[in-house]
C-alpha positions in Angstrom: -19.6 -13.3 -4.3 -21.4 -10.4 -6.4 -19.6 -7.4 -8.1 -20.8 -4.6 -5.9 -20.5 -0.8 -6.3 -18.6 0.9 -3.3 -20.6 2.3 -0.7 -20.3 3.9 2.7 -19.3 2.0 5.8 -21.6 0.4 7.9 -20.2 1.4 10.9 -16.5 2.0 11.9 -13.6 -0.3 12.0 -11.3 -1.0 14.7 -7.8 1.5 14.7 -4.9 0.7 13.1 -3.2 -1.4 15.7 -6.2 -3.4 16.5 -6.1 -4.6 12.9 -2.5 -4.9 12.8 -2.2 -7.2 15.7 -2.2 -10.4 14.0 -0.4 -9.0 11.0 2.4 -7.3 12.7 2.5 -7.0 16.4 2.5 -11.5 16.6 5.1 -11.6 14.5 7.4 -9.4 16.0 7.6 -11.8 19.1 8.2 -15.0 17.0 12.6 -11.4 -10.6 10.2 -8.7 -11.4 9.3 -8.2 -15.0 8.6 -5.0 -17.6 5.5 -4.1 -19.5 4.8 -5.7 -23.1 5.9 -2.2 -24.3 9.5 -1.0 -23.8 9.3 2.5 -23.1 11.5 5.2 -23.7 14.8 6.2 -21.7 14.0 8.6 -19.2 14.9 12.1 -19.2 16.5 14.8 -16.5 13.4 17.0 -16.2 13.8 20.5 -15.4 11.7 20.1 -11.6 11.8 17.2 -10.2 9.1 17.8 -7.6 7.1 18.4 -10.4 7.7 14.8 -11.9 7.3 13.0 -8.2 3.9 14.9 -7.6 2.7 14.2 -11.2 3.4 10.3 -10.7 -0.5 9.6 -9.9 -1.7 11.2 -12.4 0.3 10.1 -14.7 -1.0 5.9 -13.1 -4.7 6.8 -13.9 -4.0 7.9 -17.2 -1.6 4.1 -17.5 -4.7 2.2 -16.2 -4.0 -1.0 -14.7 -0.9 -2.7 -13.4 0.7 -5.7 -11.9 1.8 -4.6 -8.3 4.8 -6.7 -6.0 4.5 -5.4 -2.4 7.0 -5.8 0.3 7.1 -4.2 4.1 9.9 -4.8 6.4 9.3 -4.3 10.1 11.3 -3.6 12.7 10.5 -3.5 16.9 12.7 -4.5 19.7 15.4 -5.9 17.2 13.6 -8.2 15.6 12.9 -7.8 11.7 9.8 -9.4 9.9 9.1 -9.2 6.1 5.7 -9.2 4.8 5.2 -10.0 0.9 2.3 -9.5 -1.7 1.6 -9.6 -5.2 -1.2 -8.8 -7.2 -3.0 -6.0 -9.4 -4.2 -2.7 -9.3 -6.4 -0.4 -11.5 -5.8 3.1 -11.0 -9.2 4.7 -13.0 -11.6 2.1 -11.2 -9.5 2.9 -8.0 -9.6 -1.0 -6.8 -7.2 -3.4 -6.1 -6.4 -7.0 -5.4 -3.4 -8.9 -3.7 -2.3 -12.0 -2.4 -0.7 -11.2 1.1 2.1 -13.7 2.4 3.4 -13.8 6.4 7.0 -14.7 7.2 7.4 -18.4 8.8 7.5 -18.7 12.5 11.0 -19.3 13.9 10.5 -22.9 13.4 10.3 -22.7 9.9 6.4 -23.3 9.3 3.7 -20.9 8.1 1.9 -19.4 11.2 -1.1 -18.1 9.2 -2.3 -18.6 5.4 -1.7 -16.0 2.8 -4.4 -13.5 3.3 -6.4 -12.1 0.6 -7.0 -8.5 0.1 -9.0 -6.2 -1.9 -8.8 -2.2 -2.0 -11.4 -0.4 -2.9 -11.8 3.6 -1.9 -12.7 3.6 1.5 -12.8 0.1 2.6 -10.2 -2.9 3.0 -11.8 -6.1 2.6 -9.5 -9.2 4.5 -10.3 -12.8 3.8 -8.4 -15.9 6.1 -7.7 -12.6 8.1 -7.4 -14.8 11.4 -8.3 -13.7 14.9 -10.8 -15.4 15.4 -12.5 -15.0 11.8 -14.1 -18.0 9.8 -12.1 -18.8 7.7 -15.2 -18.7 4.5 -15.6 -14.8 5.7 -14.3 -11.6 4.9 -13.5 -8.7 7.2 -14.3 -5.4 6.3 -12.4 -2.1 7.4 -13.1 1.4 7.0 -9.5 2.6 5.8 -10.8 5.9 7.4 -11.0 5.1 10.6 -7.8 3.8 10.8 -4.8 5.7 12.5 -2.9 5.3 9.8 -5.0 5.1 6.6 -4.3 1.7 5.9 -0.7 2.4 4.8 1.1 0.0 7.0 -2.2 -1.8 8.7 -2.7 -4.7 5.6 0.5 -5.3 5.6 0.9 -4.0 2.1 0.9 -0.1 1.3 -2.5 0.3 -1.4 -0.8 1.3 -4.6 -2.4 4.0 -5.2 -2.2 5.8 -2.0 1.6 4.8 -2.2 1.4 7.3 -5.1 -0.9 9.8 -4.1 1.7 10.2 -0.7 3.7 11.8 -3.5 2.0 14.2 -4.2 2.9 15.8 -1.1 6.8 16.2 -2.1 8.1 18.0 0.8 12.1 18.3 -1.0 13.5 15.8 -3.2 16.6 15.0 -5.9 17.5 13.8 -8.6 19.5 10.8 -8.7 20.4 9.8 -11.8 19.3 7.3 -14.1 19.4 3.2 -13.1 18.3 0.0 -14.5 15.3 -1.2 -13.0 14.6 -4.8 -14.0 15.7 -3.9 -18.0 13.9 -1.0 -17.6 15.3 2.6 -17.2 14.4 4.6 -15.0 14.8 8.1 -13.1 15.5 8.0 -9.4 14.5 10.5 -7.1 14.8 10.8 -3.4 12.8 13.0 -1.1 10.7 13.6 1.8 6.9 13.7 1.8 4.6 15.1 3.8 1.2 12.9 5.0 -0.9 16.2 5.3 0.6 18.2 2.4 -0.5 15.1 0.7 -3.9 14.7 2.1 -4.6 17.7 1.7 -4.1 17.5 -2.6 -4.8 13.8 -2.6 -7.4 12.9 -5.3 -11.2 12.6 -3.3 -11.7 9.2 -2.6 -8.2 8.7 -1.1 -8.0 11.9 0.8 -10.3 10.7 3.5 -7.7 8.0 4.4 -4.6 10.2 3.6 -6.4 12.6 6.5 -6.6 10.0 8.9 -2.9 8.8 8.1 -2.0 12.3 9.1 -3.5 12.2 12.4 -2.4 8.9 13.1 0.7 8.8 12.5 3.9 10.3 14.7 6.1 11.9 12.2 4.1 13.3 9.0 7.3 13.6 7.2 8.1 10.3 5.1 11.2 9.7 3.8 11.3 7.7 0.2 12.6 6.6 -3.1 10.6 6.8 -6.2 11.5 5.5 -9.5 10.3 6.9 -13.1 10.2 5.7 -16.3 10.4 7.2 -19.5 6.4 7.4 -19.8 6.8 9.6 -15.9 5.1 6.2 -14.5 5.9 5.3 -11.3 8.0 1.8 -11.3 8.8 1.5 -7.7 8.5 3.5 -4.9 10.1 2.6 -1.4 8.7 4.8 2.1 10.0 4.7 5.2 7.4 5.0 7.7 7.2 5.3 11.8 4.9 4.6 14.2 4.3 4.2 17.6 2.5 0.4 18.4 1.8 0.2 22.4 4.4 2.1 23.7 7.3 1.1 21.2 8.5 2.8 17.8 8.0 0.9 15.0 10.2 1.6 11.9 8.5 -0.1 8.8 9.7 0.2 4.8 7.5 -0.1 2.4 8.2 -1.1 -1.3 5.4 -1.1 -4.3 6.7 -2.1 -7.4 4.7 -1.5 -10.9 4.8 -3.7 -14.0 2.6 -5.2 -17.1 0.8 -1.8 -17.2 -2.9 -2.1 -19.2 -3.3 -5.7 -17.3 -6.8 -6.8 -16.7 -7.4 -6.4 -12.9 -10.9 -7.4 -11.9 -11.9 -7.0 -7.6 -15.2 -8.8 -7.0 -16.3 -7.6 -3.6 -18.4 -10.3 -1.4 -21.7 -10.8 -0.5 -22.9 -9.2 2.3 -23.9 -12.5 3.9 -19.8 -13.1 3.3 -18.7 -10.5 5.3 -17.8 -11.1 9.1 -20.2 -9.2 11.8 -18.7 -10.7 15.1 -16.0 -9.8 17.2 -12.4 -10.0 16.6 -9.2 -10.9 18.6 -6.6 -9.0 19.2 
């Protein structure tokens, strides 16, 4: 593996629920800590639109941090919970996480933890299964898929989880709540996938667009949580699509932490990267 500067595609990827077969559509048939720094209680601000929208920004200017991912998914009353953890650096736009399937019904793991990296433009998937080696890494073009890789790695990128912000449709001021020892502001709203796209910072805007094609509803409920600093803590969407015919409701959580962290994404080799044909 060689540290690679991000390029164009090679090609286009399969759509979202091609890649989200294995991840999702298989297994519907079958504490975290503060930052070194303690920052300062939040405040009421005067628009709290103004505060949600400004929550990217206000990442880039952080840095780095440690990310927690969860989604929840739910189709034909069965639930599945799909878990990551991992970093993110918001001014070199990349990211890295360990992804973790639910057990089968019998209590065993179905399919090793799947590593991820997120770079603008591209998901890279290693022990992806489907009929991949398990030495190689897939590659996606996030904007191809139908839903801008928000839901399709099983983990929301951060930083497009914050960038959806910044298309604040309504929201509200909740009050203040603890958030693990930390304080934070709560907010609750509705965003809008094109409204965001279309103010989404360039090299996310191109998967933001897709997202808005893709998906069924552009309006996306959620719950986003400040801290003193305005840096987004945790933020919880609520997402809906349609997977062969049935509605899929999916909840997504990305929670921030141990902001400045060094997070280092080494993209593979060429040679690394899987070329053939993959199962649905």
């Amino acid at each position: 593996m060689v540290v690679q500067r991000y390029g164009r595609p090679h090609g286009r990827g399969s759509g979202a629920l091609a890649v989200t077969a294995v991840l999702v559509g298989s297994l519907v048939g079958a504490g975290v800590v503060a930052g070194c720094a303690a920052p300062e209680a939040p405040r009421r601000p005067v628009d709290p639109a103004l505060a949600v929208r400004g929550a990217a920004e206000v990442l880039t200017r952080a840095g780095s941090a440690k990310a927690s991912t969860s989604m929840e998914m739910a189709s034909g009353g069965t639930r599945v919970t799909i878990r990551g953890e991992g970093g993110y650096d918001f001014r070199r736009r990349s990211g890295r996480l360990r992804v973790v399937l639910p057990k089968d019904p019998a209590g065993t793991d179905a399919h090793r933890p799947i590593t991820e990296l997120l770079t603008p433009g591209a998901l890279y998937m290693k022990n992806r299964g489907a009929g991949v080696p398990a030495d190689k890494w897939v590659r996606v073009d996030t904007t191809t898929l139908d839903d801008g890789n928000l839901v399709t790695g099983g983990a929301t990128d951060p930083a497009a989880a914050a960038e959806l912000l910044r298309g604040v449709r309504e929201v509200a001021y909740l009050g203040e709540v603890d958030l693990a020892g930390v304080k934070v502001s709560h907010y609750r709203g509705v965003a809008d996938i094109a409204r965001a796209a279309g103010s989404a910072s360039p090299y996310l805007r191109g998967a933001l667009t897709a997202a808005a094609k893709g998906f069924t509803e552009d309006a996306v409920p959620f719950d986003a949580y400040l801290d003193g600093e305005g840096r987004l803590r945790k933020v919880r969407h609520q997402f809906s699509f349609s997977n062969q015919g049935r509605t899929v409701a999916v909840a997504s959580t990305t929670l921030l932490y141990g902001f400045g962290v060094p997070v280092e994404v080494r993209l593979p080799d060429h040679r690394d990267i899987y070329a053939g044909k993959i199962e649905s």
